[in-house]
N, C-alpha and C positions, 0 to 999 in steps of 0.2 A: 604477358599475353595468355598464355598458357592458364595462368590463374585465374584471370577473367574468364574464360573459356570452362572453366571446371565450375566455378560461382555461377556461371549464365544454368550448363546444366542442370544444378540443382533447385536452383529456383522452379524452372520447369517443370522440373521433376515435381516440385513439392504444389508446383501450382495444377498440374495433371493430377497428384492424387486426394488435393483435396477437392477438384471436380468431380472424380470418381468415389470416393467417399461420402460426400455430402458434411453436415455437421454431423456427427453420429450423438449432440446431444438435443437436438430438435426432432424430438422423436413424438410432440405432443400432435393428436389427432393424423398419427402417422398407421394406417392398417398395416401399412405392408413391413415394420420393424418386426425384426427375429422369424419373419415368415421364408418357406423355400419358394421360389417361383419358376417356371418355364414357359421361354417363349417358343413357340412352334406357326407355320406357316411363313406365307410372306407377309410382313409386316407394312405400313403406309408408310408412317414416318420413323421408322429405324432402321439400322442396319442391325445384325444379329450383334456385334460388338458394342453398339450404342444401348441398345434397350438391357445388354447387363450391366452396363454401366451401370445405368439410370437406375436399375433393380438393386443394385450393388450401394447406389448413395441415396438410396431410402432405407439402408439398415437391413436390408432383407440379404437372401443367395440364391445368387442366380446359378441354377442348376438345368442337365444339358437333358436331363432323365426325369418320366414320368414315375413316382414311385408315392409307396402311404407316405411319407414325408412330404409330399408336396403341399403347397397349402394354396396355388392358384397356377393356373395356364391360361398364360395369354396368346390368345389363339388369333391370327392371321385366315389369310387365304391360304386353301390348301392345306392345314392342318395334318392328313395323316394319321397314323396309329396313334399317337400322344394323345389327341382329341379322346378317341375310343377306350385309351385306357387313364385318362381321367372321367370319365364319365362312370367307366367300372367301379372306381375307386372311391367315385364322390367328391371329387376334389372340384371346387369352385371355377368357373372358366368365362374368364373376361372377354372382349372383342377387347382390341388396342386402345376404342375411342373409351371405355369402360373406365379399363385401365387409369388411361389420362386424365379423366373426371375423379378419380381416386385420390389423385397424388394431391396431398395438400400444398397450399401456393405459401 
């Protein structure tokens, strides 16, 4: 039993990170591969854990900091300083529905 129980977990495991990963070799007409990204405000449809995911199994890193590294902010309601200092910075800034129009299907 014990060993089923050890087999079930990993399965899981491996079936969570390859959710979370995506294919990292379907990277064609993917923008956001090798890019940094941050999300800021309140988001529609994620949660702040969902939408790294999701930034996470498009090839990209999801990052918590607005910095020159950045390469996009996905900006919510209520945005904040992040907003202000990617605008400084020049860094690209989506709305969430922006975003989702990006990701290739």
């Amino acid at each position: 039993m014990q060993h089923e129980k050890k087999k079930f977990i990993k399965l899981r495991f491996e079936e969570r990170e390859d959710q979370i990963m995506g294919d990292k070799n379907n990277t064609n007409n993917n923008p956001f591969t090798g890019c940094t990204i941050v999300a800021t405000g309140k988001l529609e449809n994620f949660t702040r854990d969902d939408i790294n995911s999701r930034i996470i199994s498009l090839g990209a890193t999801a990052s918590n900091s607005v910095t020159h590294k950045t390469d996009y902010l996905i900006c919510g309601a209520k945005p904040g300083s992040k907003l202000v200092k990617a605008k400084e910075l020049g860094i690209t800034v989506l709305t969430e529905q922006e975003f989702l129009k990006m990701i290739p299907a």
